[in-house]
C-alpha positions in Angstrom: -17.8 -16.3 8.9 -16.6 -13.8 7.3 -13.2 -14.0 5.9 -11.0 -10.7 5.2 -7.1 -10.0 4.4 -5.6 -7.3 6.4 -2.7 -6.1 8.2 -1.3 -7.7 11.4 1.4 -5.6 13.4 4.3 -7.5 14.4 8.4 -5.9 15.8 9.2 -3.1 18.0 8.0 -0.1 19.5 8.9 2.8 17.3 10.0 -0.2 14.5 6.9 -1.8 13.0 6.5 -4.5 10.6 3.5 -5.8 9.3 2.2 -9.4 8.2 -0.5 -9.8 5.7 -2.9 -11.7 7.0 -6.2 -13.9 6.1 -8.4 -13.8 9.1 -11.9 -14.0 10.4 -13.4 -9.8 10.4 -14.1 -10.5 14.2 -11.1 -11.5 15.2 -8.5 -8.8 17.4 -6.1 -6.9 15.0 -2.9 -8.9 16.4 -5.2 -12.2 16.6 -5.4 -15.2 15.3 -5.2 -16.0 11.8 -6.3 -18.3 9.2 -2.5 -18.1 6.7 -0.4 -15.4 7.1 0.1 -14.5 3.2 3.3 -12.0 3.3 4.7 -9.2 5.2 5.4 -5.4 4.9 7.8 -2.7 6.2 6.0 0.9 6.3 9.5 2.3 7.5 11.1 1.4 3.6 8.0 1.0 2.0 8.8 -2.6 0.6 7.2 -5.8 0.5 9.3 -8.4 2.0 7.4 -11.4 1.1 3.7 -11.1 -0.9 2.2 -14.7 -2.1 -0.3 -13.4 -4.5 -1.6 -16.6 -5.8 -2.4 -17.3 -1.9 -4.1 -14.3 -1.5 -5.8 -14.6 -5.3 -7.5 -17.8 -3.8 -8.6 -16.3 -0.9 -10.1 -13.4 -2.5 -11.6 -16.3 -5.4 -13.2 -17.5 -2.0 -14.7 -14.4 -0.8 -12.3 -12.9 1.3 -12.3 -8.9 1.2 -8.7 -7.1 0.9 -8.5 -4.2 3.2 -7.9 -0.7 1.6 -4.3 -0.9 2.6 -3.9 -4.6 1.1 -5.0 -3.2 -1.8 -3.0 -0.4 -2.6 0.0 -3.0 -1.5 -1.5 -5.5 -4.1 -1.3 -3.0 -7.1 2.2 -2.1 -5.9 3.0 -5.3 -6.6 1.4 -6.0 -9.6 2.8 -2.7 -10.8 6.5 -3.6 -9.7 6.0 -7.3 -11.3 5.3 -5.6 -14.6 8.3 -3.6 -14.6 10.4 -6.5 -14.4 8.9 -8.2 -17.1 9.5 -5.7 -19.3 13.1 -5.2 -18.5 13.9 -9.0 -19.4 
């Protein structure tokens, strides 16, 4: 099995929100999941909730991060940062 952390697509038509998910790679996009990890809105580009030490295990464990879950991780390392330094 292999194990990958993606996008899920969750809300409204024409108002989408997306959940960070750990999944099997043949499972359906909107499918079932192993841990959903956090959750994204594309419309404000914000992370509403982002567990990186779940998804650090996962990808300890072999899971793959998708492209997008990728560019959303560094965002959040990057934003993480900039709080440190401010304190």
């Amino acid at each position: 099995m292999s194990v990958k952390i993606r996008l899920s697509r969750v809300g409204k038509k024409n108002s989408p929100m997306y959940r960070i998910v750990v999944t099997d790679s043949k499972s359906k996009r909107d499918g079932k999941f192993l841990e959903n990890v956090g959750a994204y809105n594309p419309i404000n580009q914000t992370l509403i909730q982002f567990n990186e030490d779940r998804i650090n295990y996962w990808v300890s464990k072999g899971a793959i991060e998708s492209d997008t879950v990728k560019k959303l991780h560094r965002m959040h390392k990057d934003s993480s940062e900039s709080t440190q330094v401010q304190k």
